[in-house]
N, C-alpha and C positions, 0 to 999 in steps of 0.2 A: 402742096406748097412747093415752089419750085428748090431746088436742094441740092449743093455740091459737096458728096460725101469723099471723105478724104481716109476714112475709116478709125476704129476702134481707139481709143485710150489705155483705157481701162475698166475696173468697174466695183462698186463702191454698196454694199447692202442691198444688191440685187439689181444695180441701176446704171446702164452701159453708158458710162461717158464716151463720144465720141467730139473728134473735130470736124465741123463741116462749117457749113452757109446759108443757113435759107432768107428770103425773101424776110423775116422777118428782123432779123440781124442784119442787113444793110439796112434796113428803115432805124435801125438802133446806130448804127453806127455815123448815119446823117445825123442822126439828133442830139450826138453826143458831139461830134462835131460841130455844130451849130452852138451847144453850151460852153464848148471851148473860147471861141468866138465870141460868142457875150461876155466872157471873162475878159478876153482882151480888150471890146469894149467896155466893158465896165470901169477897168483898172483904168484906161484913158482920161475918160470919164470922172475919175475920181469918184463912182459913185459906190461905195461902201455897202448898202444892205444891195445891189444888184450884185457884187462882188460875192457878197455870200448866197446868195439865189442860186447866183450860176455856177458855183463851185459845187455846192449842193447836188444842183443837175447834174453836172458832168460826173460827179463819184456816183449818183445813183443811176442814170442811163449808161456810166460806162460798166458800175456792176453788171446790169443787166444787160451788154452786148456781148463782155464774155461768158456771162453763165449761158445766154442764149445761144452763142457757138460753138461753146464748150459740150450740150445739150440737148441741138438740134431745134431746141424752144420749146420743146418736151421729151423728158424723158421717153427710156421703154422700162416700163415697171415689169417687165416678166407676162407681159400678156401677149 
């Protein structure tokens, strides 16, 4: 996976946080972007359960665009 290492963090019960980039964290980062974007349309919209859809999205695709950068998208467990 293509990958822009920026190096080490830290490290946390045996598990090297770094900061980097890969291929899999820009597809996260469109798509949290895009739930943004619904939220602005929704709110227009006045439409209420899409407001909470897309708020929903955007907290759980943007968890998972920093734990993926923060991560690499996987850990190294020590192997």
């Amino acid at each position: 996976m293509p990958f822009l290492d920026t190096g080490e963090l830290f490290e946390i019960g045996g598990v090297t946080i770094r900061f980097g980039l890969n291929a899999f964290a820009l597809l996260m980062v469109i798509v949290t972007a895009f739930s943004i974007w619904g939220i602005i349309g929704a709110l227009k919209a006045r439409n209420i359960l899409a407001v909470v859809f897309s708020v929903a999205a955007t907290l759980t695709f943007g968890f998972f665009t920093v734990a993926t950068i923060l991560t690499y998208g996987y850990p190294e467990l020590g192997v």
